[in-house]
C-alpha positions in Angstrom: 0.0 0.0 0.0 1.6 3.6 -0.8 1.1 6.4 1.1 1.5 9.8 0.0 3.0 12.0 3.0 1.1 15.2 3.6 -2.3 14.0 1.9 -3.9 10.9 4.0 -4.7 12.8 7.0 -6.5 15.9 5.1 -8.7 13.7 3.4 -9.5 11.0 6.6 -11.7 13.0 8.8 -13.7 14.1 5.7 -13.9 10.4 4.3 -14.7 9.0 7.8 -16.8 11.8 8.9 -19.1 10.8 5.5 -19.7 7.1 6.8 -20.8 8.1 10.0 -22.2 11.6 9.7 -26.1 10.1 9.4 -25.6 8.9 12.8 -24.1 11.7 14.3 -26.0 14.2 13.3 -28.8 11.8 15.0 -27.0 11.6 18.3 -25.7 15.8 17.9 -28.9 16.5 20.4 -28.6 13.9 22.6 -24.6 13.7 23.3 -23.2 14.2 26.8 -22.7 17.5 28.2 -21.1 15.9 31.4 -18.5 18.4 32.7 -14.4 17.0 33.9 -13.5 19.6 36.1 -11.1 21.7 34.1 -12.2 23.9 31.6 -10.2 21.8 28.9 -11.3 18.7 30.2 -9.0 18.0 32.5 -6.7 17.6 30.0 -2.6 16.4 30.3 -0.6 19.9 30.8 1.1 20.8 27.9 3.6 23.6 27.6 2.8 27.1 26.3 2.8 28.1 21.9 5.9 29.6 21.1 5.5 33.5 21.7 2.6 33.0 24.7 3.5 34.8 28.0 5.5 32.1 30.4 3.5 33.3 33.5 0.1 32.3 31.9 1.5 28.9 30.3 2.8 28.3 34.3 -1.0 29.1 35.4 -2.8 27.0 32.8 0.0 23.9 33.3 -1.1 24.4 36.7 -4.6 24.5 36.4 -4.8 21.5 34.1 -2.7 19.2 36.3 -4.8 20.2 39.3 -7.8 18.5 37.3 -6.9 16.1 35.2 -6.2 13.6 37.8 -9.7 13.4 38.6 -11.1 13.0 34.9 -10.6 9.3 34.3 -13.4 7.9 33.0 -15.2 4.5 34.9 -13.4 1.5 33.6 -15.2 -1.4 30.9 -13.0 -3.6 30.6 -9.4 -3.7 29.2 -7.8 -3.7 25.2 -5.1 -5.1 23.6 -4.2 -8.4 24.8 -5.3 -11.6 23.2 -8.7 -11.9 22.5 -9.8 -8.7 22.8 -11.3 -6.7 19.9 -8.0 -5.0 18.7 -5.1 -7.1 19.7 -1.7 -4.6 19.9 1.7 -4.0 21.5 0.1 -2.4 24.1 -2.9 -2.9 27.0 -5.3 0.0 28.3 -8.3 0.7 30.3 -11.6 1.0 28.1 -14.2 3.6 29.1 -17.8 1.9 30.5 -19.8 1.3 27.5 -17.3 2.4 24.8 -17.3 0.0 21.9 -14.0 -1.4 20.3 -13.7 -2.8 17.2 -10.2 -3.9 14.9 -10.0 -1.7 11.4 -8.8 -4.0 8.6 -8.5 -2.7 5.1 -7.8 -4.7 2.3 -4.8 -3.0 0.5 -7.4 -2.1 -2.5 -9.6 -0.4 -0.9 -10.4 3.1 -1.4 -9.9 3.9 2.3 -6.7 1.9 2.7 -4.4 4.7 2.0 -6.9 7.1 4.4 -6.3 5.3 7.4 -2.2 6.4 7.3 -1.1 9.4 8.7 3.0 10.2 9.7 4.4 7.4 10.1 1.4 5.2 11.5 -1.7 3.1 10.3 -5.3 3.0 12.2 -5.9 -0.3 13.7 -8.4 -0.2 16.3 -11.4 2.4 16.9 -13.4 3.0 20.0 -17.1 3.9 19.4 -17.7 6.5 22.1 -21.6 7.0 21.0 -22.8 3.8 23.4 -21.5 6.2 26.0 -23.8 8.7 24.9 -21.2 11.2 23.0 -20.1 11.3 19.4 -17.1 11.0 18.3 -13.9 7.8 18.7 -10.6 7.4 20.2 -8.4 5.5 17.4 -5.4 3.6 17.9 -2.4 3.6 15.2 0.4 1.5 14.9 3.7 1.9 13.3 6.5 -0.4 12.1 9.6 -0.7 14.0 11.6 2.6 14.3 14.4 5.0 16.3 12.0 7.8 16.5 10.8 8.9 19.5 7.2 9.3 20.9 7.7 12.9 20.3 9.2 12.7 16.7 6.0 10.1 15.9 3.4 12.9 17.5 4.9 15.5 15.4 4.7 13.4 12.1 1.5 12.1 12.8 0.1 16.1 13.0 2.0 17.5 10.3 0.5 14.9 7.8 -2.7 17.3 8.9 -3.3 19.7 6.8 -6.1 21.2 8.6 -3.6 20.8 11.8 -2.8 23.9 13.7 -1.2 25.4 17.5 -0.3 21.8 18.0 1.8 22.0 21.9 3.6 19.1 23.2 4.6 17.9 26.0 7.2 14.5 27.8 3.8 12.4 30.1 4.2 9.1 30.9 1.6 6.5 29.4 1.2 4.2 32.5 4.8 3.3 33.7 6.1 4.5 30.1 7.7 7.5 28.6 5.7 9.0 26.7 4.5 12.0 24.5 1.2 14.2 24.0 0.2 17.0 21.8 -3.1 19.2 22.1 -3.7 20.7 18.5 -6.6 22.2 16.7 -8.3 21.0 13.3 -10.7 22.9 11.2 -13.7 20.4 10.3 -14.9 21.0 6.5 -18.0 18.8 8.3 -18.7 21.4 10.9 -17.2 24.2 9.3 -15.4 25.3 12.7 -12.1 24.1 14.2 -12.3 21.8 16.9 -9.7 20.7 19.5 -8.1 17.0 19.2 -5.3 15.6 21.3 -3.2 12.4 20.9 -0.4 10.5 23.0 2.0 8.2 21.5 4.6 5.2 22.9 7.4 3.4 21.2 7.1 -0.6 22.0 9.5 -3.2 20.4 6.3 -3.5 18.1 6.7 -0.4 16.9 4.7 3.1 17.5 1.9 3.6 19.0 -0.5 6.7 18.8 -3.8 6.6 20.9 -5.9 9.8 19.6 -9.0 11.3 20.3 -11.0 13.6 18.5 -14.8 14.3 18.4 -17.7 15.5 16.6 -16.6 19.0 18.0 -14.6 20.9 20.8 -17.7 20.2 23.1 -17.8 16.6 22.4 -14.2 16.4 22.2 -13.8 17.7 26.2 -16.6 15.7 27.5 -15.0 12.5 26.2 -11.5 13.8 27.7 -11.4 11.3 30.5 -11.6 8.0 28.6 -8.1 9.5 26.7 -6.7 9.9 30.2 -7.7 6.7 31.9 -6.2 5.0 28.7 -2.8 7.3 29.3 -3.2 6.1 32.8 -3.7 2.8 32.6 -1.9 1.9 29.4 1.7 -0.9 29.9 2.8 -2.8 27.2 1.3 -6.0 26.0 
């Protein structure tokens, strides 16, 4: 299968968007609201744009630490090892009621080359609309490689065109080292941007990238603490 850098990831959240987009704009009025104590979510901290004033980056790090450790979602059950829905290099805490399943394209298909982005290829996604919100956290894999989780991150978001104010940040994932970025994409679906964040690992497997998005930046925040209990929970397989 070839992949053409810089084009895959433009064209996946339009193409995927177009499967599911009956059913989400069916759930849009009836999605969770449910706040997570920060007013990101409770998301990881991560450090200031270039060019932002340090004493306000230092207050929002703050803020965001202070309540992220309470938004981890209830745990369903656990992905990843054998037998589970998506079998991968890596185990992690499911969300109650999220729904897993493995993504397997045949090479000819017209999606195959849509589910690549950087330097990684969509595996597994997690329905988050049993839960009542709309919107998936998607797992990619990589092949074996000396990048770090911080040069996969920043491949995987600049193969996003619509990609933009991406900050990262060193988190560990579990007992791991690992990276996270907090960026912005502007949905052609929506026509508005909407926030998206993503954490990746290196195993012996090869990368990992766990990232959640969302039908929008209100969806995306209220399904914030199923991406953290995964973070939290997450060892390798």
């Amino acid at each position: 299968m070839t992949m053409t850098r810089g084009t895959g990831r433009g064209r996946v959240p339009a193409a995927l968007a177009a499967v599911t987009a009956a059913a989400a704009m069916t759930l849009a009025g009836c999605s969770s609201s449910a706040g997570t104590g920060t007013e990101d979510g409770g998301s990881a901290p991560v450090p200031a744009v270039s060019g932002s004033a340090p004493a306000k980056a230092a207050e929002k790090a703050g803020a965001d630490k202070a309540g992220t450790e309470a938004a981890v979602a209830a745990k369903g059950g656990r992905l990843g090892g054998a037998g589970s829905a998506c079998e991968l290099p890596v185990t992690f805490d499911l969300a109650a009621r999220w729904k897993p399943k493995a993504i397997e394209l045949e090479p000819d298909s017209i999606l195959a080359d849509l589910a690549e982005q950087g330097n990684v290829k969509m595996v597994c996604e997690i329905d988050a609309k049993p839960a009542g919100n709309i919107g998936f956290l998607r797992v990619w894999q990589g092949e074996a490689s000396e990048d770090d989780p911080q040069a996969v991150l920043k491949a995987f978001v600049a193969d996003d065109p619509n990609a933009s104010e991406a900050a990262y940040a060193q988190v560990k994932a579990g007992a791991l080292a690992a990276a996270e970025v907090g960026y912005t994409v502007h949905s052609e679906l929506m026509d508005e941007s909407k926030k998206e964040r993503a954490f990746a690992v290196t195993t012996p497997d090869g990368p990992v990238v766990v990232h959640l998005g969302g039908l929008d930046s209100d969806e995306h925040t209220a399904m914030l603490p199923a991406f953290e209990l995964a973070k939290k929970s997450l060892t390798l397989g």
